[in-house]
N, CA, C and O atoms as a Tinker XYZ file with bonds, in Angstrom:
   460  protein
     1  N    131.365000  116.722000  118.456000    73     2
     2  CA   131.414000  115.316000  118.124000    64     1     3
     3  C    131.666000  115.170000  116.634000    63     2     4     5
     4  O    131.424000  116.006000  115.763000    81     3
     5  N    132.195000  113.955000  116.493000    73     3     6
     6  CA   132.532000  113.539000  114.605000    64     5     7
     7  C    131.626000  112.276000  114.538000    63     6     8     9
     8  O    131.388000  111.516000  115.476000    81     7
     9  N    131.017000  112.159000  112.857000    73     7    10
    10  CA   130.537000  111.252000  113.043000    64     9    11
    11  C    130.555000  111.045000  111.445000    63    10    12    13
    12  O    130.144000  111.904000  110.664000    81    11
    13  N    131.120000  109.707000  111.028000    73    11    14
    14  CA   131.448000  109.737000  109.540000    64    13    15
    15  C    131.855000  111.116000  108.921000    63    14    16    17
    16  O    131.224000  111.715000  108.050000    81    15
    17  N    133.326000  111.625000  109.681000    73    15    18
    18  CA   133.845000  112.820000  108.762000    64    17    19
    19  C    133.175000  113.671000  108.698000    63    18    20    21
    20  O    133.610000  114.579000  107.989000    81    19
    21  N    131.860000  113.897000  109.314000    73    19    22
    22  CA   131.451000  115.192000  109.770000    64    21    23
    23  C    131.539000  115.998000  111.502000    63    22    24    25
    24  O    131.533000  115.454000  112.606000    81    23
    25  N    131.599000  117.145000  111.207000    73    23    26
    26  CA   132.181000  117.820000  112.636000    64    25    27
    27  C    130.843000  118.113000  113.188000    63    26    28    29
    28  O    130.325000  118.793000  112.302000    81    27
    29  N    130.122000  118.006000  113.997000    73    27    30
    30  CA   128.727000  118.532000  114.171000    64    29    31
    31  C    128.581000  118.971000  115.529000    63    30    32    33
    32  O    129.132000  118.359000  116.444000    81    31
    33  N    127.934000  119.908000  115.704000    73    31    34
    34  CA   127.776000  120.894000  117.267000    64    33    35
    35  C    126.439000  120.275000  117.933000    63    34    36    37
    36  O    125.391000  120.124000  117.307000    81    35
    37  N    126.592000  119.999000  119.048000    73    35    38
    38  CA   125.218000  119.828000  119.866000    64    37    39
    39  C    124.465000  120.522000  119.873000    63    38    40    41
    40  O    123.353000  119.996000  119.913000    81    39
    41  N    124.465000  122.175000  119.843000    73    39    42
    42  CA   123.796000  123.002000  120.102000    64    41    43
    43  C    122.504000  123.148000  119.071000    63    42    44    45
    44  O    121.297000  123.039000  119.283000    81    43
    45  N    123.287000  123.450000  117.823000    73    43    46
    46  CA   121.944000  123.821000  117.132000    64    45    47
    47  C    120.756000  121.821000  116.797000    63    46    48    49
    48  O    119.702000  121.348000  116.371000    81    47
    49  N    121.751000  121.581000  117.267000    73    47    50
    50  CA   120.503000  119.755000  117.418000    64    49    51
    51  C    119.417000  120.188000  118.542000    63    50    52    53
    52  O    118.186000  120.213000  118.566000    81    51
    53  N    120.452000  120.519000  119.471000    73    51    54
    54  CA   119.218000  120.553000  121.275000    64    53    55
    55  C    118.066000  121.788000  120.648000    63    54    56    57
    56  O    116.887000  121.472000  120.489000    81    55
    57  N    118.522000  123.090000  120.350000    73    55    58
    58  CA   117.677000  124.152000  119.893000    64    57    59
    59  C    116.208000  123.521000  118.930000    63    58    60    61
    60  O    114.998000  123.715000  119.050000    81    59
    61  N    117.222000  122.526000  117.763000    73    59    62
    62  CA   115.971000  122.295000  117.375000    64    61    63
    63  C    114.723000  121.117000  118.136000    63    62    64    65
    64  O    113.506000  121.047000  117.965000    81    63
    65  N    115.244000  120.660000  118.619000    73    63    66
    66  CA   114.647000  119.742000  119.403000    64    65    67
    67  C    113.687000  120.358000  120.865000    63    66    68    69
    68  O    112.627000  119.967000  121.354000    81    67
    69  N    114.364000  121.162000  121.135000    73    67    70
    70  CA   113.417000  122.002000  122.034000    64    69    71
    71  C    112.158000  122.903000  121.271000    63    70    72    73
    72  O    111.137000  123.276000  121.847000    81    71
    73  N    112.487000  123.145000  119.876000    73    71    74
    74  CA   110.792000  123.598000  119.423000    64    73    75
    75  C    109.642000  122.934000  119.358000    63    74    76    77
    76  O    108.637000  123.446000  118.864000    81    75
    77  N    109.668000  121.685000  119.864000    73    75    78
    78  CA   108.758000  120.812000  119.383000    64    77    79
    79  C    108.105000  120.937000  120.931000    63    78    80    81
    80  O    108.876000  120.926000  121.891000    81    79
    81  N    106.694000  121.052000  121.126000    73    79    82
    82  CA   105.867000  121.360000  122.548000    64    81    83
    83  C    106.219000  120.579000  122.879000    63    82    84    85
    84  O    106.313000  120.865000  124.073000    81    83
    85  N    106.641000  119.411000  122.761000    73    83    86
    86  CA   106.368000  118.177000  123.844000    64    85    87
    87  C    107.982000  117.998000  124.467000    63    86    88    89
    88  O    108.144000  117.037000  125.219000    81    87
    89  N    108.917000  118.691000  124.244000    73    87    90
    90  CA   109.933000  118.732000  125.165000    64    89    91
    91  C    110.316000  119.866000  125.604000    63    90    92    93
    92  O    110.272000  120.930000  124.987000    81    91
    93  N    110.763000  119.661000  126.842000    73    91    94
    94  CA   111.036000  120.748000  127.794000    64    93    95
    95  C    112.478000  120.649000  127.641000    63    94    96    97
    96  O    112.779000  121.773000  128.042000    81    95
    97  N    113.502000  120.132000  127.364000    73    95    98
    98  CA   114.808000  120.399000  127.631000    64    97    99
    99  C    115.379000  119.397000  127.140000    63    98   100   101
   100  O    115.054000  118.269000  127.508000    81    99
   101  N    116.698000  119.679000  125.871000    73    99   102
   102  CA   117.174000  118.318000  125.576000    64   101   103
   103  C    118.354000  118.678000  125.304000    63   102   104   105
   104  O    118.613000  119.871000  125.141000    81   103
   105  N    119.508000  117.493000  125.179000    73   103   106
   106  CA   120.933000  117.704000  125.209000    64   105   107
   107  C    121.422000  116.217000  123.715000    63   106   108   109
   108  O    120.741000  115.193000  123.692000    81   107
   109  N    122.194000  116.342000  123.038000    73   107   110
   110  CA   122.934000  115.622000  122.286000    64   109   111
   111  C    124.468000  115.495000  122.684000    63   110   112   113
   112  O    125.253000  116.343000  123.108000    81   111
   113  N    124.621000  114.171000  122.406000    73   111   114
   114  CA   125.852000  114.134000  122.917000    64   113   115
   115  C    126.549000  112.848000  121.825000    63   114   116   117
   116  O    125.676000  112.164000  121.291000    81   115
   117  N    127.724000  112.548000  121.532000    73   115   118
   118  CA   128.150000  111.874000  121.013000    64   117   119
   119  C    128.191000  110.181000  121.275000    63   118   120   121
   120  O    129.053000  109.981000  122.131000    81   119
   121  N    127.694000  109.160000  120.930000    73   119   122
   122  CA   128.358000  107.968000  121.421000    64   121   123
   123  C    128.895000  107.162000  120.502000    63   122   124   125
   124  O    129.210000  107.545000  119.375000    81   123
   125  N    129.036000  105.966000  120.941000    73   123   126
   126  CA   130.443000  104.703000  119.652000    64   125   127
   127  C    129.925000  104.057000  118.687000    63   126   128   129
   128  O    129.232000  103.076000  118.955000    81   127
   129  N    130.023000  104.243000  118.048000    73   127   130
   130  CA   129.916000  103.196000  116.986000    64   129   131
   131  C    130.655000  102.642000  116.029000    63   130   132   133
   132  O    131.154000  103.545000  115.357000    81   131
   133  N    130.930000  101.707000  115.689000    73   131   134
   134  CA   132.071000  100.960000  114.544000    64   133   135
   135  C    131.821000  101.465000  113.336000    63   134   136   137
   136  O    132.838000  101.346000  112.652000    81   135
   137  N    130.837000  102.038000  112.670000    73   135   138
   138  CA   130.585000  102.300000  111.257000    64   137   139
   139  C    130.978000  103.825000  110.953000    63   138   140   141
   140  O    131.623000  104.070000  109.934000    81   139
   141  N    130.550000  104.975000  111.931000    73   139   142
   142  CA   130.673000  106.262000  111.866000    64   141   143
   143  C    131.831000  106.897000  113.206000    63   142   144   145
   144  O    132.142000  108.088000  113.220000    81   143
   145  N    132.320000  105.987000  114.172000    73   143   146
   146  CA   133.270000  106.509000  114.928000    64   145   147
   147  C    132.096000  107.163000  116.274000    63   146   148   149
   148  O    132.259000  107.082000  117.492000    81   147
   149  N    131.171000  107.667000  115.667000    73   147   150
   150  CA   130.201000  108.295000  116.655000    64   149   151
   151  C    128.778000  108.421000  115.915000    63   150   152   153
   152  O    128.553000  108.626000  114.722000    81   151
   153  N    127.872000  108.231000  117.004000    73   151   154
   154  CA   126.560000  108.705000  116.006000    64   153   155
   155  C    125.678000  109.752000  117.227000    63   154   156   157
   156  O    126.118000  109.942000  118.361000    81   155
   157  N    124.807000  110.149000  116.876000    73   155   158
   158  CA   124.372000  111.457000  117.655000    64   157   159
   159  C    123.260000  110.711000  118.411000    63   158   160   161
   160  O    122.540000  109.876000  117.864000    81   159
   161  N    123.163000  111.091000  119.792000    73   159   162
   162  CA   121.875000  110.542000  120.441000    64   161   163
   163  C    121.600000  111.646000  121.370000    63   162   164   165
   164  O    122.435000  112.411000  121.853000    81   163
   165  N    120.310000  111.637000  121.566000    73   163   166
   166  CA   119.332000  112.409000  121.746000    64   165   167
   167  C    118.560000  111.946000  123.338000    63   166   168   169
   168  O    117.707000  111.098000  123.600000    81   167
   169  N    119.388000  113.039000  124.291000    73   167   170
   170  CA   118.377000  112.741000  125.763000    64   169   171
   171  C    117.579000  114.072000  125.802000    63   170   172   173
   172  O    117.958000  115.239000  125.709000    81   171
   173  N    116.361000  113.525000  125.970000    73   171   174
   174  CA   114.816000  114.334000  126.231000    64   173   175
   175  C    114.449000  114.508000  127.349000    63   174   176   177
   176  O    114.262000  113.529000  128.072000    81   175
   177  N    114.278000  115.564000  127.729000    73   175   178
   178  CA   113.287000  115.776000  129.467000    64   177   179
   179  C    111.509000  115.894000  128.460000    63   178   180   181
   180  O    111.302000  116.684000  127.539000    81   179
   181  N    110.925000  115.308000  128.776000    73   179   182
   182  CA   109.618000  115.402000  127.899000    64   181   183
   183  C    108.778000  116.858000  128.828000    63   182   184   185
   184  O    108.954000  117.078000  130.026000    81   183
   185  N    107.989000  117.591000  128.013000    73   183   186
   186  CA   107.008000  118.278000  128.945000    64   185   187
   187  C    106.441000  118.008000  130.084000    63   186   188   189
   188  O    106.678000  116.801000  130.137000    81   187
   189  N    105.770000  118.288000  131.189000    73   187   190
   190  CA   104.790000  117.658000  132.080000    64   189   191
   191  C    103.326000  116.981000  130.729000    63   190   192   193
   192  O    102.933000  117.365000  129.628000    81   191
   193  N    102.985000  115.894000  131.631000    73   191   194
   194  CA   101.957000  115.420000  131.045000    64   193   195
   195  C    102.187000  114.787000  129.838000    63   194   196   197
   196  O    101.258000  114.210000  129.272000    81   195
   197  N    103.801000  114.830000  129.156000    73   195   198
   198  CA   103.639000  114.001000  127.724000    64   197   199
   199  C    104.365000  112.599000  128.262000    63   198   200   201
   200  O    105.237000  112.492000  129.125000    81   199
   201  N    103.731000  111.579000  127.484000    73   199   202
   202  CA   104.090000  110.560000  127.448000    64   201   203
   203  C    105.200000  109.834000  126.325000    63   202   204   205
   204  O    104.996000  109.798000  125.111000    81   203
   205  N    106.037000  109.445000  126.802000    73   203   206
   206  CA   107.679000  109.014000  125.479000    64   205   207
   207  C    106.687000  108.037000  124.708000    63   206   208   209
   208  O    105.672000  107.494000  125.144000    81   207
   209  N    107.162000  107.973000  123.657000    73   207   210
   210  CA   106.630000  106.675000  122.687000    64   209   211
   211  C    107.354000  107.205000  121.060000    63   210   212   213
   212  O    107.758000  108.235000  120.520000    81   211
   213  N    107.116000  105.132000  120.640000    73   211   214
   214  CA   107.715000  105.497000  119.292000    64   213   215
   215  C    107.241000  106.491000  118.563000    63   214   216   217
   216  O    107.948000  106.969000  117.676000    81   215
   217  N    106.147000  106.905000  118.776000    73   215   218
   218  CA   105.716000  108.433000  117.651000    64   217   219
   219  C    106.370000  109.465000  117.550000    63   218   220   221
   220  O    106.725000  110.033000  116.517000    81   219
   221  N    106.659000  109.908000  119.219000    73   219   222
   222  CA   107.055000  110.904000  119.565000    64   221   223
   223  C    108.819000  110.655000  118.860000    63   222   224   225
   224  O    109.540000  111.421000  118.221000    81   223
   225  N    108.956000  109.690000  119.187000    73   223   226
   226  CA   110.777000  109.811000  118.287000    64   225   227
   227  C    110.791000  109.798000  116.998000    63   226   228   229
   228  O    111.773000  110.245000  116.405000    81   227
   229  N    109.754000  109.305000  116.345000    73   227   230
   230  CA   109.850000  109.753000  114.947000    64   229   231
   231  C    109.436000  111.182000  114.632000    63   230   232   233
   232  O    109.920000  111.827000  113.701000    81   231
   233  N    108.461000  111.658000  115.514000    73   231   234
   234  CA   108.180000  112.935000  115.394000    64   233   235
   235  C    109.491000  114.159000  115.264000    63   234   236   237
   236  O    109.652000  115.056000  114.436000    81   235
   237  N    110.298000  113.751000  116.445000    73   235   238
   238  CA   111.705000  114.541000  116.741000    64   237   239
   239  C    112.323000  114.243000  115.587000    63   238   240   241
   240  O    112.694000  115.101000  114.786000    81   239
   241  N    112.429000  113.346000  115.479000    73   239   242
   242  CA   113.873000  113.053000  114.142000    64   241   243
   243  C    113.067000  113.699000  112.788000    63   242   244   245
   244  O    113.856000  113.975000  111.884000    81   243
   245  N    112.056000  113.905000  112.572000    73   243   246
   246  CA   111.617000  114.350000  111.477000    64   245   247
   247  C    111.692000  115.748000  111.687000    63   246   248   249
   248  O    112.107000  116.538000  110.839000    81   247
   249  N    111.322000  116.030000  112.731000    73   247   250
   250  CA   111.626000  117.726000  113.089000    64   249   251
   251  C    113.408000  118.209000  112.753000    63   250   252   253
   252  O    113.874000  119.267000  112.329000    81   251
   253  N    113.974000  117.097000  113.101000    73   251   254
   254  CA   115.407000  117.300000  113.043000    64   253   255
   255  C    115.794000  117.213000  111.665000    63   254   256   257
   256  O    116.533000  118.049000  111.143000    81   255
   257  N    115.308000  116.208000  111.053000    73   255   258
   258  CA   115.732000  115.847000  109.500000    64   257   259
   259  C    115.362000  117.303000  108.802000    63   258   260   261
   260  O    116.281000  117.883000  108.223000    81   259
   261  N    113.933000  117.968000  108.837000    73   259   262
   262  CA   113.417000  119.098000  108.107000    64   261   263
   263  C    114.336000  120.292000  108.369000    63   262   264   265
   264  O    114.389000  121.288000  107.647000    81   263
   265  N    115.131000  120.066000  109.598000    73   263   266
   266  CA   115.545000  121.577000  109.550000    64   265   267
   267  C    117.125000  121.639000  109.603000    63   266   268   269
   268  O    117.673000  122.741000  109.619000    81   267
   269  N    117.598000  120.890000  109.622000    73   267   270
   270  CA   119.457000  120.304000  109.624000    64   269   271
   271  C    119.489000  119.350000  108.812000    63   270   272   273
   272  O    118.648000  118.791000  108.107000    81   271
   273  N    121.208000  119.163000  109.110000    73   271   274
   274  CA   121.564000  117.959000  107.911000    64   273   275
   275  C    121.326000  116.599000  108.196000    63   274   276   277
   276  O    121.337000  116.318000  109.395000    81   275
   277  N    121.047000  115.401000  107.154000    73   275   278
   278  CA   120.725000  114.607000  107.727000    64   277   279
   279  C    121.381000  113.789000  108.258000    63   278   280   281
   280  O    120.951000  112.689000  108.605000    81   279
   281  N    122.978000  114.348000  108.468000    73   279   282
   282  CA   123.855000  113.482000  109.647000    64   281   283
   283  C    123.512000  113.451000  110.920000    63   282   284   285
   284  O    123.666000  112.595000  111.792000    81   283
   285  N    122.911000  114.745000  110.912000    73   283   286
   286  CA   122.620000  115.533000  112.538000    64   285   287
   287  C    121.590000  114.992000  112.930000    63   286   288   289
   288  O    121.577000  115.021000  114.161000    81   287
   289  N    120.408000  114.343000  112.376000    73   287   290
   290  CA   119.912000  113.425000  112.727000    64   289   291
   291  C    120.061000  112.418000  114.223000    63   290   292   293
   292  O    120.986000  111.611000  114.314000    81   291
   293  N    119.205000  112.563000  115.155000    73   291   294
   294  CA   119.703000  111.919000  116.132000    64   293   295
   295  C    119.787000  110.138000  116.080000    63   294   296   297
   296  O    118.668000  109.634000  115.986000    81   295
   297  N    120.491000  109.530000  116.110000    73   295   298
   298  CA   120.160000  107.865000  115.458000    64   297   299
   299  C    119.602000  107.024000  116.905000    63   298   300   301
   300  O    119.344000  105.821000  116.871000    81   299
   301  N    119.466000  107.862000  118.161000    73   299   302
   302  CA   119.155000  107.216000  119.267000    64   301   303
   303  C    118.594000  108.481000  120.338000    63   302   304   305
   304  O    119.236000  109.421000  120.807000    81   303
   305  N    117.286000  108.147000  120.506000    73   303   306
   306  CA   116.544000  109.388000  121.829000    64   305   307
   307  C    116.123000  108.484000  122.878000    63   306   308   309
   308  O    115.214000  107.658000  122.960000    81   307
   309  N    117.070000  108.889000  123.682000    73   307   310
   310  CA   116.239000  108.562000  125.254000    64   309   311
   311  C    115.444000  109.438000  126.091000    63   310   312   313
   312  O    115.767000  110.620000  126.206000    81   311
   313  N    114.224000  108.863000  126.808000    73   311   314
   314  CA   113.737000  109.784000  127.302000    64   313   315
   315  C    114.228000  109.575000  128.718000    63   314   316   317
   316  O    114.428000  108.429000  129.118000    81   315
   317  N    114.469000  110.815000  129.638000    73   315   318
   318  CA   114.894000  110.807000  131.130000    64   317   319
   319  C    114.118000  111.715000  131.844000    63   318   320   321
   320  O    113.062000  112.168000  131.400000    81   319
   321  N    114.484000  111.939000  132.687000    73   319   322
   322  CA   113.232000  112.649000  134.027000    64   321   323
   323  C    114.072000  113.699000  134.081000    63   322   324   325
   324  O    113.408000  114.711000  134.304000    81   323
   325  N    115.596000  114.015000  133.948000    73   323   326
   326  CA   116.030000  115.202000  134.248000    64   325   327
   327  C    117.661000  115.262000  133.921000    63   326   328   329
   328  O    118.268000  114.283000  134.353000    81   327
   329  N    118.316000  116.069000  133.357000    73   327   330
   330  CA   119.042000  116.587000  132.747000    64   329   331
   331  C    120.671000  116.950000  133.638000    63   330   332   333
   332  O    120.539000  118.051000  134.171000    81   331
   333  N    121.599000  116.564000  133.828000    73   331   334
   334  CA   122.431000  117.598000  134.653000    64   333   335
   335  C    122.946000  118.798000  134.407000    63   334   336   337
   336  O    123.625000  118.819000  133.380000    81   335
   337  N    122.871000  119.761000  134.955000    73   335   338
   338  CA   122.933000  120.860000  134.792000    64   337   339
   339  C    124.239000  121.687000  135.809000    63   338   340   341
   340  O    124.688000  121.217000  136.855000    81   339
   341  N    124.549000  122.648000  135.345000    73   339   342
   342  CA   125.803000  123.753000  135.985000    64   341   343
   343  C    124.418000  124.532000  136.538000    63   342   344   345
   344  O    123.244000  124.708000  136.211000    81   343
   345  N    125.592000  124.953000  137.852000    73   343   346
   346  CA   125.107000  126.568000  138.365000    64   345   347
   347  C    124.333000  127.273000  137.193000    63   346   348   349
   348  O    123.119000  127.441000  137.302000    81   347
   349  N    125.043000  127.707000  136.022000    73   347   350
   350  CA   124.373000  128.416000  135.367000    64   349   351
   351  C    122.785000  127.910000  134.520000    63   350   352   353
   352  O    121.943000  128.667000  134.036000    81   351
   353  N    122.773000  126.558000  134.559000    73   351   354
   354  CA   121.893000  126.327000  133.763000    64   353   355
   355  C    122.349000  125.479000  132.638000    63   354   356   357
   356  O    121.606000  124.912000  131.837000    81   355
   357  N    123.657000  125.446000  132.657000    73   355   358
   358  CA   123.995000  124.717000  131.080000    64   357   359
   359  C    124.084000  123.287000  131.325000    63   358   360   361
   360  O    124.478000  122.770000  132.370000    81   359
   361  N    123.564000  122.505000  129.952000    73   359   362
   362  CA   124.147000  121.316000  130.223000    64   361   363
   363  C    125.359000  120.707000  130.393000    63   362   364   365
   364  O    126.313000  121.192000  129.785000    81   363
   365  N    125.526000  119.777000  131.066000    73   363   366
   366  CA   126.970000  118.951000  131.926000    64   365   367
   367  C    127.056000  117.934000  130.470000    63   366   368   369
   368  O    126.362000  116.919000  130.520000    81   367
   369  N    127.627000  118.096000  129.579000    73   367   370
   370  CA   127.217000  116.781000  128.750000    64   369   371
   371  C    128.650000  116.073000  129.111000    63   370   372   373
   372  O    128.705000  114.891000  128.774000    81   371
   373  N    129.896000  116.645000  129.784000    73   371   374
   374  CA   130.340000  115.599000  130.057000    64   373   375
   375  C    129.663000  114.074000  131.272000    63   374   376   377
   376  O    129.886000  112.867000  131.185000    81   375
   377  N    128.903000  114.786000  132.194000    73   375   378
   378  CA   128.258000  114.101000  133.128000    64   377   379
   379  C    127.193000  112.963000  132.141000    63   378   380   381
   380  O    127.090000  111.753000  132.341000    81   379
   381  N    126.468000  113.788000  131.039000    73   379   382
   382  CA   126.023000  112.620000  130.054000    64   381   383
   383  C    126.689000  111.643000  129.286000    63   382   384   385
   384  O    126.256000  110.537000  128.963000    81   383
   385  N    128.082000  112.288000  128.949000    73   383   386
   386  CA   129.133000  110.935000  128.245000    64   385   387
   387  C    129.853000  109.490000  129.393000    63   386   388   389
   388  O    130.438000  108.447000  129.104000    81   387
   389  N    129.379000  110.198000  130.923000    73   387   390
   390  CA   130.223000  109.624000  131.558000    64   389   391
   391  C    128.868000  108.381000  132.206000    63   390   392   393
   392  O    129.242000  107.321000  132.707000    81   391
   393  N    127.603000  108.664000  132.113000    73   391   394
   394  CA   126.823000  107.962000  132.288000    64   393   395
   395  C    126.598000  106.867000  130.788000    63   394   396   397
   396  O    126.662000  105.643000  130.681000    81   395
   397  N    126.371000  107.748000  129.969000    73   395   398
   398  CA   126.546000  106.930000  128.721000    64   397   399
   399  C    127.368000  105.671000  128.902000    63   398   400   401
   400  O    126.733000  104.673000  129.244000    81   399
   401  N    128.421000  105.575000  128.764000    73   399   402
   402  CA   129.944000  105.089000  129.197000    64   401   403
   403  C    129.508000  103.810000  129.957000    63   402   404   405
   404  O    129.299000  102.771000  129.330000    81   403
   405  N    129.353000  103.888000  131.466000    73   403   406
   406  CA   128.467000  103.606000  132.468000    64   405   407
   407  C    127.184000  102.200000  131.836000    63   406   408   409
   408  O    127.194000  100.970000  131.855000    81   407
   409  N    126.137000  103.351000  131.294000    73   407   410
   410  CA   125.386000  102.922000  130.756000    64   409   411
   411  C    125.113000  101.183000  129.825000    63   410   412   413
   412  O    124.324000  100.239000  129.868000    81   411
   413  N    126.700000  101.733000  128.835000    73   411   414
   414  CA   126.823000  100.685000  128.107000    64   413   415
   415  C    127.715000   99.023000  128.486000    63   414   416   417
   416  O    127.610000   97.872000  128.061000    81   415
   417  N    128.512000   99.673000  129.429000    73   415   418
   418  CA   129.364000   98.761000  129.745000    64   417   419
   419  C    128.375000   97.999000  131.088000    63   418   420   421
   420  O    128.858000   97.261000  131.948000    81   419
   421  N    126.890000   98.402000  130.990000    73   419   422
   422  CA   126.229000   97.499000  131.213000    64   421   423
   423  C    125.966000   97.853000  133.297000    63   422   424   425
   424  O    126.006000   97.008000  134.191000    81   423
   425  N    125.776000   99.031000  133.398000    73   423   426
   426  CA   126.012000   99.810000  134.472000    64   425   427
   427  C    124.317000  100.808000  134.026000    63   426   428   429
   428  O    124.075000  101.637000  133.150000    81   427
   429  N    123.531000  100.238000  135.042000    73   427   430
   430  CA   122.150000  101.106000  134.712000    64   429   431
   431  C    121.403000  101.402000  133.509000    63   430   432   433
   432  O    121.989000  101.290000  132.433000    81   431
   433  N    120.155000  101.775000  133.542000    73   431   434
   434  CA   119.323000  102.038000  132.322000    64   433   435
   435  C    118.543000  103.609000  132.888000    63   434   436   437
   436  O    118.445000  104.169000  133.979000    81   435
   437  N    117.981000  103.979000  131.157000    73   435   438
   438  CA   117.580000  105.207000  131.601000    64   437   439
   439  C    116.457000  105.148000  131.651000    63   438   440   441
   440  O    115.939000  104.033000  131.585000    81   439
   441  N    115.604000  106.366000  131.790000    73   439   442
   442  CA   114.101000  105.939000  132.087000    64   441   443
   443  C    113.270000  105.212000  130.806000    63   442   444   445
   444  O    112.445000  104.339000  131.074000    81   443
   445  N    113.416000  105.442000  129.986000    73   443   446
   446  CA   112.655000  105.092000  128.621000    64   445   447
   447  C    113.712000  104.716000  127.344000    63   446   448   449
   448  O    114.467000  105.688000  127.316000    81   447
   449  N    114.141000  103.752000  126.247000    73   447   450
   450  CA   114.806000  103.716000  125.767000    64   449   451
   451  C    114.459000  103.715000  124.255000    63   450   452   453
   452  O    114.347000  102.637000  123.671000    81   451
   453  N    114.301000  104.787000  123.664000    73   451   454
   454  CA   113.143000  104.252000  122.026000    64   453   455
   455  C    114.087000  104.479000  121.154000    63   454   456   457
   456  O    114.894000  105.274000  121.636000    81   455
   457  N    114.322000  104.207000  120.264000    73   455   458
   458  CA   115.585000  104.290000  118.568000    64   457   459
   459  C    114.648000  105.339000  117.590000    63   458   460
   460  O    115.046000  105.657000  116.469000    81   459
């Protein structure tokens, strides 16, 4: 994804975002915006037993800010119940751009929606 003239990889975002106990599995993916072309958002499978809330997203983005740049910064985390996935295990993030998409043009909501 690009986002204000920077090139940025999902991967090392999800990695860092998965050190934090309270998520079990997370994916970044690109979406629109008029100011940066794209800005980075952040879907969370939370642990068993944790509950989404504004803490917890400031918690992530601060985890994210301390250890990457601060473009990479996620500017939007949703929390969801579950992830799509390949045979192998990897994330489908086209299946996440295509819900995204979906999403905005006013087609479903996800489980939890926090900034």
């Amino acid at each position: 994804m690009s986002s204000a003239g920077h090139r940025i990889g999902p991967g090392e975002i999800e990695e860092c975002l998965v050190r934090h106990p309270a998520v079990a599995l997370a994916a970044a993916i690109g979406v629109p915006d008029q100011v940066r072309h794209q800005v980075v958002k952040a879907l969370v499978v939370t642990s068993p037993g944790v509950v989404s809330s504004q803490a917890l997203v400031t918690e992530l983005k601060d985890l994210v800010r301390a250890r990457l740049a601060a473009y990479e910064v996620p500017r939007e985390i949703d929390f969801v119940d579950d992830l799509p996935l390949t045979v192998s295990g990897k994330i489908r993030r086209s299946a996440l751009r295509e819900q995204e998409a979906a999403r905005r043009a006013g087609a479903g909501e996800g489980r939890d929606r926090l900034r």
